[in-house]
N, CA, C and O atoms as a Tinker XYZ file with bonds, in Angstrom:
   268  protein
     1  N      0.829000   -1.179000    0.000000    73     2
     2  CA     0.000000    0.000000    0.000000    64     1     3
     3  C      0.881000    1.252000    0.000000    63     2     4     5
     4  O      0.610000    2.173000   -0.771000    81     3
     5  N      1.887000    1.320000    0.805000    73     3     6
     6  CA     3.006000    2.352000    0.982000    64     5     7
     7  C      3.530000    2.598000   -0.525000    63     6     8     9
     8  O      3.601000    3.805000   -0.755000    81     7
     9  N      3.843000    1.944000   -1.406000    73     7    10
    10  CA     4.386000    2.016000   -2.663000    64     9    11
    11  C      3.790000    2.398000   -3.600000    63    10    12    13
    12  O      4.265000    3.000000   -4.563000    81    11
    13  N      2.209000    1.960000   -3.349000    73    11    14
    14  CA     1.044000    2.483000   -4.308000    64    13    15
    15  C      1.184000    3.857000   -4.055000    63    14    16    17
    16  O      1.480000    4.486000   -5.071000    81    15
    17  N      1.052000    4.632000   -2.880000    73    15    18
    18  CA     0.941000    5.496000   -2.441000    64    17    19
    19  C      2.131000    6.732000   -2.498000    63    18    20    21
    20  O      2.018000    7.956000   -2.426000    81    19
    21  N      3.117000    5.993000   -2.634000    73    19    22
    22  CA     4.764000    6.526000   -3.043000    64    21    23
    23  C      4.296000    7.121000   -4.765000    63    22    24    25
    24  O      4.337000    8.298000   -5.123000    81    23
    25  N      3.837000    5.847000   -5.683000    73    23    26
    26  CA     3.848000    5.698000   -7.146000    64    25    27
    27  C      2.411000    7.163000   -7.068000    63    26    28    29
    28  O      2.789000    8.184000   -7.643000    81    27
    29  N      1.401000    7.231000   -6.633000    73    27    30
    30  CA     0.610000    8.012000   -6.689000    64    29    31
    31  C      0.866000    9.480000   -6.492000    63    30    32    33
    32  O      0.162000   10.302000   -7.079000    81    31
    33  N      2.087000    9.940000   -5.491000    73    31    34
    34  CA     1.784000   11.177000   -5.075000    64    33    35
    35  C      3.330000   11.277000   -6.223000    63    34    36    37
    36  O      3.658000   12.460000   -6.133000    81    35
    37  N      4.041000   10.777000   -6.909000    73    35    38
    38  CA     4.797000   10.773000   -7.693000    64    37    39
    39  C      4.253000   10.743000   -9.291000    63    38    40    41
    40  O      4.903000   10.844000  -10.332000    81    39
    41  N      3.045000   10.594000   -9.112000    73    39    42
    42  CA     2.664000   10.814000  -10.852000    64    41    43
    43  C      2.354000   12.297000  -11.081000    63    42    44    45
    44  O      2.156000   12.777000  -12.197000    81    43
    45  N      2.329000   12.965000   -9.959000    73    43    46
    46  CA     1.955000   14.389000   -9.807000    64    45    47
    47  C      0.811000   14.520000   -9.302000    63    46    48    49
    48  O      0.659000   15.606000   -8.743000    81    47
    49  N     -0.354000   13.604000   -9.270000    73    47    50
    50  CA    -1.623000   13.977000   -9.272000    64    49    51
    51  C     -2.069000   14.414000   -8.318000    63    50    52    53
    52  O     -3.054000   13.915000   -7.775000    81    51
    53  N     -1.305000   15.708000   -7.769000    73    51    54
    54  CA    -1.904000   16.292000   -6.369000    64    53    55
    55  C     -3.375000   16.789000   -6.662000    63    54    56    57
    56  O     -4.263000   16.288000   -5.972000    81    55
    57  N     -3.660000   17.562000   -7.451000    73    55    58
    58  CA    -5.301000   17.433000   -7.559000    64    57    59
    59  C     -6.260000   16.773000   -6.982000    63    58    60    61
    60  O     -7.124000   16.900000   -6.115000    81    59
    61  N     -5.728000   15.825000   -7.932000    73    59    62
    62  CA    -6.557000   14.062000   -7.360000    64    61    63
    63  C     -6.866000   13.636000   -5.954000    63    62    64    65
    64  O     -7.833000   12.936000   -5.651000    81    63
    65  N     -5.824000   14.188000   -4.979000    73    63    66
    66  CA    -5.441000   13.870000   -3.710000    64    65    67
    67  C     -6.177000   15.335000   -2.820000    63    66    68    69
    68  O     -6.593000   15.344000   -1.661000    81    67
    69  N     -6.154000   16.327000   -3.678000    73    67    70
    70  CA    -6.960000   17.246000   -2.837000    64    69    71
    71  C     -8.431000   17.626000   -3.111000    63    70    72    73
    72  O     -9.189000   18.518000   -2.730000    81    71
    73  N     -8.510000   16.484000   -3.996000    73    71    74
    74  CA   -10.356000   16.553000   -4.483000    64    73    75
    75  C    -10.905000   15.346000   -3.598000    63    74    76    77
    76  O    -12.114000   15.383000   -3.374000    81    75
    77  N    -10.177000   14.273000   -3.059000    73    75    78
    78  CA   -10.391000   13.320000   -2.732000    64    77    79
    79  C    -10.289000   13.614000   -0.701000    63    78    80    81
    80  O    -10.746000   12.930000    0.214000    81    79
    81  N     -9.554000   14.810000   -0.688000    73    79    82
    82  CA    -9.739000   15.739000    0.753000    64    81    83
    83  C    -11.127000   16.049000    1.142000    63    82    84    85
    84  O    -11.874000   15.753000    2.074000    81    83
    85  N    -11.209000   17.099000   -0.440000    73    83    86
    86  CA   -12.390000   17.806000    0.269000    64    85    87
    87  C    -13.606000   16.967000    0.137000    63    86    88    89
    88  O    -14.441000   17.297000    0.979000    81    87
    89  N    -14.047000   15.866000   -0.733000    73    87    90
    90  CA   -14.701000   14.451000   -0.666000    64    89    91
    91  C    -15.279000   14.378000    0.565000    63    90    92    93
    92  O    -16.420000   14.582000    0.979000    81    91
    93  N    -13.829000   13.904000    1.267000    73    91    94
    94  CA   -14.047000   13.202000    1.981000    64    93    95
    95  C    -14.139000   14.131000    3.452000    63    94    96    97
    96  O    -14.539000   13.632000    4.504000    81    95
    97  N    -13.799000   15.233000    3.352000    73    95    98
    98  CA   -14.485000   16.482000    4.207000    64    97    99
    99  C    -16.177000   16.093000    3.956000    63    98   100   101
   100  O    -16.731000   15.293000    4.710000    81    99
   101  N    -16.775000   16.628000    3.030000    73    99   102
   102  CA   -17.887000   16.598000    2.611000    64   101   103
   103  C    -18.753000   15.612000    3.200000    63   102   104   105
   104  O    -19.814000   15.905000    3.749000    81   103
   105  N    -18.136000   14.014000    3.046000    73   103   106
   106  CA   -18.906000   13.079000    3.810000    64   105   107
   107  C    -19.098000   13.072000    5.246000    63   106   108   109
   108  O    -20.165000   13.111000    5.857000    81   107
   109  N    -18.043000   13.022000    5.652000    73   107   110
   110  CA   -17.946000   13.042000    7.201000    64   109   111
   111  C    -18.688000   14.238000    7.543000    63   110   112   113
   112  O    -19.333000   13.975000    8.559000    81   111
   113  N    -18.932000   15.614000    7.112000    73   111   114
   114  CA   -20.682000   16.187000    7.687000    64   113   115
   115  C    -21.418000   15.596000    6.803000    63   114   116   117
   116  O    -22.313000   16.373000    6.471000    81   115
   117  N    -21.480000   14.738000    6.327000    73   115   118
   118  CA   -22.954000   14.553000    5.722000    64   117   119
   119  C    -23.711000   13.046000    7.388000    63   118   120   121
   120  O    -24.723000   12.757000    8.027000    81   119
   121  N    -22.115000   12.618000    7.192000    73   119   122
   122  CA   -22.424000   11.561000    8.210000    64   121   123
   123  C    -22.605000   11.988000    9.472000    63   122   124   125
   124  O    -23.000000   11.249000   10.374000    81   123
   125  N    -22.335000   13.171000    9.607000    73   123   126
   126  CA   -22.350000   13.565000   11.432000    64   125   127
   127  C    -23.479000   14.117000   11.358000    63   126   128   129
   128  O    -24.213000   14.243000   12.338000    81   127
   129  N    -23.828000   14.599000    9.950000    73   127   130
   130  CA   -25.427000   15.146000   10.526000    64   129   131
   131  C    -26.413000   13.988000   10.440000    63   130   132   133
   132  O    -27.511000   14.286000   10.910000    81   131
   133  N    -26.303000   12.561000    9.897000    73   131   134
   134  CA   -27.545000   11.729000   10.151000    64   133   135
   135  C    -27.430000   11.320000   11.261000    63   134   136   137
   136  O    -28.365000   11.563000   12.024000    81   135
   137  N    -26.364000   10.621000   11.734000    73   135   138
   138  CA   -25.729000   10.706000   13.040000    64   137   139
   139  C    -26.707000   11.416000   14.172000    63   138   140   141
   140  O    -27.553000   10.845000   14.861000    81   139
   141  N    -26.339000   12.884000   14.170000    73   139   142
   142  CA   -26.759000   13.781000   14.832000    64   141   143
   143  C    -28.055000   14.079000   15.111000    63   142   144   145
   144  O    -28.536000   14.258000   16.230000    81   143
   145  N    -28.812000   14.146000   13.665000    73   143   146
   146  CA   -29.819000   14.566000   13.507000    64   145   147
   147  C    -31.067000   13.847000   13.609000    63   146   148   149
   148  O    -32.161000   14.232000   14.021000    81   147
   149  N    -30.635000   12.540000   13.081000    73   147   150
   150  CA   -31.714000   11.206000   12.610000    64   149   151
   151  C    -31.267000   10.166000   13.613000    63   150   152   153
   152  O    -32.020000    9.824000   14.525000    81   151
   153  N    -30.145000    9.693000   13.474000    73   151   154
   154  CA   -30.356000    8.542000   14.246000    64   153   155
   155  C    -30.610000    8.906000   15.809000    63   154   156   157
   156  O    -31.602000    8.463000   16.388000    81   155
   157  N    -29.734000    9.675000   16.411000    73   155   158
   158  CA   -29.467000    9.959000   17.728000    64   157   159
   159  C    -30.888000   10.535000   18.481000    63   158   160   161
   160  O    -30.820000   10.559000   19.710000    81   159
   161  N    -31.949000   10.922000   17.974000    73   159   162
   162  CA   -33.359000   11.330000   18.008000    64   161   163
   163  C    -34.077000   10.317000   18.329000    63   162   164   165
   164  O    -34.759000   10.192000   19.347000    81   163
   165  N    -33.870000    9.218000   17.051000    73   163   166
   166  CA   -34.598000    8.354000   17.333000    64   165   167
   167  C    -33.984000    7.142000   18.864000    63   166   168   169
   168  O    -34.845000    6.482000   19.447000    81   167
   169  N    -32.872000    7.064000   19.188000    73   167   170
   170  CA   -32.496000    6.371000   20.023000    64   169   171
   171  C    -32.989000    7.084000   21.288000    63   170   172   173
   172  O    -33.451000    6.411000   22.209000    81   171
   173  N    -32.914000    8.377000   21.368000    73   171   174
   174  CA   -33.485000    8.789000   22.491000    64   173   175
   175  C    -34.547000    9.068000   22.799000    63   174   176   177
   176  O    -34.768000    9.579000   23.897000    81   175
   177  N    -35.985000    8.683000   21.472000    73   175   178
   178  CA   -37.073000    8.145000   22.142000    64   177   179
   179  C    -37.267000    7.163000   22.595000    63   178   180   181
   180  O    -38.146000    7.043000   23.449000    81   179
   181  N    -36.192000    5.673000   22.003000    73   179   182
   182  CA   -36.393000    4.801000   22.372000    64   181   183
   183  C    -36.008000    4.025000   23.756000    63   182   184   185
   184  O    -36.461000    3.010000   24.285000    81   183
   185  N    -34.852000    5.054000   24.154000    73   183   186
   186  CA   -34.068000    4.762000   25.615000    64   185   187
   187  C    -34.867000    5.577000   26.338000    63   186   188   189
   188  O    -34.474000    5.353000   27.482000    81   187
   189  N    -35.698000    6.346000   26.414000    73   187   190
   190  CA   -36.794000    7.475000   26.872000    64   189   191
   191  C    -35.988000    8.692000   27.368000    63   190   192   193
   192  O    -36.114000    9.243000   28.462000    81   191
   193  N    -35.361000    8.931000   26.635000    73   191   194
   194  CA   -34.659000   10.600000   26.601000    64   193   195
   195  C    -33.075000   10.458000   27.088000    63   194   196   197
   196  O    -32.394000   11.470000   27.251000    81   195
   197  N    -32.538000    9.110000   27.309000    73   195   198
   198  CA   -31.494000    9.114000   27.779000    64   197   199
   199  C    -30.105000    9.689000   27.247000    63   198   200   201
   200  O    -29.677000    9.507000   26.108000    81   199
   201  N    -29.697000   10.155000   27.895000    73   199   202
   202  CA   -28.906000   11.134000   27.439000    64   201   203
   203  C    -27.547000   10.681000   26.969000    63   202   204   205
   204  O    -26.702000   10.581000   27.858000    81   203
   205  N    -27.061000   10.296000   25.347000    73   203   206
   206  CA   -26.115000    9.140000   24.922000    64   205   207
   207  C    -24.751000   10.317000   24.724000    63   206   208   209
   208  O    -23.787000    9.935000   24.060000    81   207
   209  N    -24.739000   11.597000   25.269000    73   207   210
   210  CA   -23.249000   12.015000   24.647000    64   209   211
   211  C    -21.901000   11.815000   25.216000    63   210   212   213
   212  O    -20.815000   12.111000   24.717000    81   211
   213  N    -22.171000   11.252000   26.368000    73   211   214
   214  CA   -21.096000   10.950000   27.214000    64   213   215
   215  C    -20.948000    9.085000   26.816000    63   214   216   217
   216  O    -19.822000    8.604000   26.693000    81   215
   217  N    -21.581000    8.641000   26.734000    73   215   218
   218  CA   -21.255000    6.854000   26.424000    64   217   219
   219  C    -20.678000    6.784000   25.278000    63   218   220   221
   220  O    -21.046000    7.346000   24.246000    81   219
   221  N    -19.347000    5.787000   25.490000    73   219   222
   222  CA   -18.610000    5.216000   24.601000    64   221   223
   223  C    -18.211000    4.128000   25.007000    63   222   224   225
   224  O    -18.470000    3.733000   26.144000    81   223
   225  N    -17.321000    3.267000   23.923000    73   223   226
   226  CA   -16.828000    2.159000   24.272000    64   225   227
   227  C    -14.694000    2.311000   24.042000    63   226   228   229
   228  O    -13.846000    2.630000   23.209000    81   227
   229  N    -14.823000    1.866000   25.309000    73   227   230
   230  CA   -13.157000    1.805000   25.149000    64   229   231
   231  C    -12.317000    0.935000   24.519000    63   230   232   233
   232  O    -12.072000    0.064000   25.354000    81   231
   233  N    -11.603000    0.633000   23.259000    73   231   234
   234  CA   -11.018000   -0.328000   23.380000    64   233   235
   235  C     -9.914000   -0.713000   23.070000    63   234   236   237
   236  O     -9.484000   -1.709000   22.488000    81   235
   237  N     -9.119000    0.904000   23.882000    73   235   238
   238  CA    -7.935000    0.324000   24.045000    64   237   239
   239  C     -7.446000   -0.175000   25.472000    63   238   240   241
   240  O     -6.227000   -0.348000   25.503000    81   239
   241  N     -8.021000   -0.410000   26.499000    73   239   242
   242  CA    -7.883000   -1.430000   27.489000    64   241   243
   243  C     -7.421000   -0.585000   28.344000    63   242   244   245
   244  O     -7.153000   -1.118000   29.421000    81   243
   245  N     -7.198000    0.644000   28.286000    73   243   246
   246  CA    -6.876000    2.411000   29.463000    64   245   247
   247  C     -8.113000    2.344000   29.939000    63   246   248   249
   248  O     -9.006000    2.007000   29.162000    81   247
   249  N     -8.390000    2.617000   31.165000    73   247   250
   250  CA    -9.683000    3.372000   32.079000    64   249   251
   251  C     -9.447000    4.882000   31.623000    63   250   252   253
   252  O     -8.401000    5.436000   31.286000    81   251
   253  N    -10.312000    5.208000   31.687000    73   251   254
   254  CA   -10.601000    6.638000   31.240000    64   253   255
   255  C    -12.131000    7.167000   32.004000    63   254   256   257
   256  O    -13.188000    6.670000   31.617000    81   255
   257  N    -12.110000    8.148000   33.043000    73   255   258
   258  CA   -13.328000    8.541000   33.531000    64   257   259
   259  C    -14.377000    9.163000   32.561000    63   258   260   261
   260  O    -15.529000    8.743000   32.462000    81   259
   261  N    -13.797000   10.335000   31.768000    73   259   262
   262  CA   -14.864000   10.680000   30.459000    64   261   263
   263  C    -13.627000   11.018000   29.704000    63   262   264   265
   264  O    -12.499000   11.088000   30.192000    81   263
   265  N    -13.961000   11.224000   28.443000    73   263   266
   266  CA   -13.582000   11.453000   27.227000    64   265   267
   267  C    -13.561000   13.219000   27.218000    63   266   268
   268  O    -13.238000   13.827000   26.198000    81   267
């Protein structure tokens, strides 16, 4: 993968690599707002308003009080 990646940013095609940035900018709010907006709504009618912004799962095997 390292070599693909060597051969890629060596063909010049920085373009390519900064269209594929802002892409992927683009998704990640598209995903934080269903996330946000849709799913997280509906879970907290279904837990009856419970409040999910503090729960996570750890797993790198550290205790951690909150995030």
């Amino acid at each position: 993968m390292w070599k693909e990646f060597k051969k890629f940013i060596s063909r010049g095609s920085v373009i390519d690599l900064a269209v594929g940035i802002i892409i992927g900018g683009a998704f990640q709010v598209i995903v934080r707002s269903l996330v946000d907006d849709i799913l997280m709504p509906v879970l907290g009618l279904f837990t009856g308003g419970v409040d999910l912004s503090n729960l996570f799962i750890n797993i790198s095997g550290e205790s951690y009080a909150t995030l």
